[in-house]
C-alpha positions as CSV (number, residue, x, y, z in Angstrom):
1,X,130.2,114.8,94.5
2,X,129.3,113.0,91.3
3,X,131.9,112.3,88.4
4,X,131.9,113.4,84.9
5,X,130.4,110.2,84.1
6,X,127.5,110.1,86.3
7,X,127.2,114.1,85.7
8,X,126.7,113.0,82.0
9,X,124.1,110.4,82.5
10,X,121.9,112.6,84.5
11,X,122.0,115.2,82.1
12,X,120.8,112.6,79.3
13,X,118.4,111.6,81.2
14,X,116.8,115.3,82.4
15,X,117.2,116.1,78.5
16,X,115.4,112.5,77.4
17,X,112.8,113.0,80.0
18,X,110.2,115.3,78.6
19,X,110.5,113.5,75.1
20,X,109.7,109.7,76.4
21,X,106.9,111.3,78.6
22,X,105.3,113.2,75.7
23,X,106.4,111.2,72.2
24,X,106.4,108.1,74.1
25,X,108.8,105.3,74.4
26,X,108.9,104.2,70.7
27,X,108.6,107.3,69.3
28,X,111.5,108.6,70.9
29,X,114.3,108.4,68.3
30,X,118.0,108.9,69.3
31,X,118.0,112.6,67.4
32,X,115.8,113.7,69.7
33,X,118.5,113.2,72.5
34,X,121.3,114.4,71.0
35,X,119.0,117.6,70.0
36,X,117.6,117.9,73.9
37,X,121.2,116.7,75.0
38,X,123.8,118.4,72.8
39,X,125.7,114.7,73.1
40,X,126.6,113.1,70.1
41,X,125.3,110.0,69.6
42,X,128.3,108.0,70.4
43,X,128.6,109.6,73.7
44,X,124.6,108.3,74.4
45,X,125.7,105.2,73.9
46,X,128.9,105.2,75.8
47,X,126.4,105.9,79.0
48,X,123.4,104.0,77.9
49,X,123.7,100.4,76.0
50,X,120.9,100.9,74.0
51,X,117.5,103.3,74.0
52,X,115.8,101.0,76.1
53,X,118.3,100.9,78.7
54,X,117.9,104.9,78.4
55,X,114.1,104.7,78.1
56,X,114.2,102.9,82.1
57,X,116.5,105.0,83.1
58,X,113.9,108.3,81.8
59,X,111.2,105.8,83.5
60,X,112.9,105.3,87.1
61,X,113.6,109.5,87.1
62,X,110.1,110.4,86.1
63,X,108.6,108.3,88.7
64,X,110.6,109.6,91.2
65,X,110.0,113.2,91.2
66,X,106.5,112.5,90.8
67,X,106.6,109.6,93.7
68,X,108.5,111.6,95.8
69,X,106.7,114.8,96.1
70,X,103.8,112.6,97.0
71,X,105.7,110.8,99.7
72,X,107.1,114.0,101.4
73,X,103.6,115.7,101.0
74,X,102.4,112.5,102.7
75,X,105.4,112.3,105.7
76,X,104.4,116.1,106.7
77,X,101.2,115.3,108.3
78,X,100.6,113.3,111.9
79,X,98.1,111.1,111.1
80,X,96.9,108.4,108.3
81,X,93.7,110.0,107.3
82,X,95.7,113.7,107.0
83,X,98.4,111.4,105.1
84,X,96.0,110.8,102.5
85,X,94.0,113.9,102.2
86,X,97.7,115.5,101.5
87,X,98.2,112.8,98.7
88,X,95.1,114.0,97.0
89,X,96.0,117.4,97.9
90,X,99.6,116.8,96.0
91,X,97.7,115.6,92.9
92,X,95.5,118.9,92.8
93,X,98.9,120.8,93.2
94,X,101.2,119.2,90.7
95,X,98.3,118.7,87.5
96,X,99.6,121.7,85.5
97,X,103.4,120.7,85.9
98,X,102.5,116.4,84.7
99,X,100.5,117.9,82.3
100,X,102.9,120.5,80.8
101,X,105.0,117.3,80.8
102,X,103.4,114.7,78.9
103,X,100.8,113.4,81.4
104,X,101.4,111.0,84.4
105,X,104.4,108.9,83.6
106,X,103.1,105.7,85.3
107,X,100.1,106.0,83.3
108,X,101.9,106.7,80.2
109,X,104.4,104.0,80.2
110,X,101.7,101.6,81.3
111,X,99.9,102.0,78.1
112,X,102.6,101.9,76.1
113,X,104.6,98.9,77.2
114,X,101.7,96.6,78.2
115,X,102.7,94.5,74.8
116,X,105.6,96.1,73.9
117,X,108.8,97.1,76.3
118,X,107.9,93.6,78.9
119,X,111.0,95.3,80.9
120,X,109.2,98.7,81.4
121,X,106.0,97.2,81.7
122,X,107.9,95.4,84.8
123,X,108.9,98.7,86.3
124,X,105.6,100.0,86.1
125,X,104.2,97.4,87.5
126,X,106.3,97.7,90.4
127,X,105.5,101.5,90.9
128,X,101.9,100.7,91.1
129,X,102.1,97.8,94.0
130,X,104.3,100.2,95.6
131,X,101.8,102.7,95.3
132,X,99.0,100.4,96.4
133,X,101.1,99.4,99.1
134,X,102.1,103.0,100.4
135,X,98.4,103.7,100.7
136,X,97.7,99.9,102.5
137,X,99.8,100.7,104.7
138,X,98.8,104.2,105.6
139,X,95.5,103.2,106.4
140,X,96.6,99.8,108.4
141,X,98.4,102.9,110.1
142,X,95.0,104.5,110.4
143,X,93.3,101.3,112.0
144,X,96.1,101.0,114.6
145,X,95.7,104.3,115.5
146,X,92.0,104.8,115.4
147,X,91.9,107.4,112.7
148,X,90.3,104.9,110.0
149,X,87.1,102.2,110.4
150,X,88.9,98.7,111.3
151,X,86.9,97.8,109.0
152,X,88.1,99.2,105.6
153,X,89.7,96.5,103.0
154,X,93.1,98.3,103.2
155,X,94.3,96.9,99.6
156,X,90.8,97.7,97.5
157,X,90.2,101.1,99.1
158,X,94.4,101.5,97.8
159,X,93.4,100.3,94.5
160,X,90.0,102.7,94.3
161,X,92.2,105.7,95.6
162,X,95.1,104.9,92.4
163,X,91.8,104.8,90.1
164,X,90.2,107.6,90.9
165,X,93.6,109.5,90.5
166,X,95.1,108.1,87.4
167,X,91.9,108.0,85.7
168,X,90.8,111.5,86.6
169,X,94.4,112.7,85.2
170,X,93.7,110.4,82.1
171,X,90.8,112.3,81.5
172,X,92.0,115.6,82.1
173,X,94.7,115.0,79.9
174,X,92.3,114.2,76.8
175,X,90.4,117.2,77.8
176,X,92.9,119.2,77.8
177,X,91.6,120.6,81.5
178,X,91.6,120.2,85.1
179,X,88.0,119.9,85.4
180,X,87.6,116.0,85.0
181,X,90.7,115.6,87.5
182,X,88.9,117.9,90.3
183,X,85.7,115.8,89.7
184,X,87.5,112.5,90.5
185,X,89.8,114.2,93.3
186,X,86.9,115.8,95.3
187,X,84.9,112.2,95.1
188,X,88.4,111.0,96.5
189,X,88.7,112.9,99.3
190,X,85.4,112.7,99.5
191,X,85.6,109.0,100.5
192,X,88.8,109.3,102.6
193,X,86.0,111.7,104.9
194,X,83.7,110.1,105.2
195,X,83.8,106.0,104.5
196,X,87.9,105.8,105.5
197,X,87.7,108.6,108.9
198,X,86.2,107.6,112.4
């Protein structure tokens, strides 16, 4: 069972969540929080050194529930190339909630700390070569077990696959609709079919 403490932490960081994935990192101020949070701004900082030790924090948490839906989506199926079609299938499934949420939180933070937060840029940068090499891996998985052409370049059909998602939600996000996202999605699975399947 968590402590006071750590209770308090989370619930700054569910609170903070929606405003760094909307507003954005920088244009988060600390009245915000307390507004989302009901904390003063004394008790912020007595769990959080300073906003950008919060704003990692708000990172690491977004990532997560995103990241993890797609893993568990992923784990439920017996075989690489149904692994994959679930992944796109996840994306499909969870648009409306990342969009009623600011967009894609990898994306967003990738935008936004490229020159300007090096320590989240860091962290997003990990989440994406995780990403990459989730998908590498799964279709390595594919080769071994004949599901998937030996041979497909594991890493650049991993990077195409991130593309087509993150730019199809990009787009859908300045759209302000699906359509762009179910364009890039079907070419996705599309490829998964019929270049990645045996």
């Amino acid at each position: 069972m968590a402590g006071k403490a750590e209770r308090t932490r989370q619930h700054i960081i569910e609170k903070a969540a929606p405003f760094f994935n909307k507003k954005g990192y920088a244009d988060t101020s600390l009245s915000d929080i307390t507004a989302a949070t009901g904390l003063t701004k004394g008790a912020i900082y007595g769990n959080f050194e300073n906003k950008d030790e919060l704003a990692l924090a708000v990172f690491s948490y977004n990532l997560d529930r995103l990241a993890g839906g797609m893993l568990l989506a992923m784990q439920q199926q017996e075989n690489a190339v149904d692994q994959l079609l679930a992944m796109i299938r996840y994306y499909r499934g969870v648009y409306q909630q990342v969009s009623v949420q600011g967009g894609c939180p990898v994306m967003n933070a990738a935008v936004e700390a490229d020159d300007n937060f090096p320590a989240l840029k860091v962290k997003v940068k990990g989440a994406v070569k995780n990403w990459t090499r989730t998908i590498a891996r799964t279709i390595d998985t594919g080769k071994k077990e004949g599901s998937i052409r030996s041979q497909t370049d594991s890493g650049a059909m991993a990077t195409l696959l991130i593309a087509l998602i993150e730019g199809g939600l990009m787009l859908a996000k300045l759209a302000d609709d699906a359509g762009p996202l179910q364009v890039t999605l079907d070419r996705a699975e599309k490829i998964i079919r019929t270049e990645l399947a045996k």
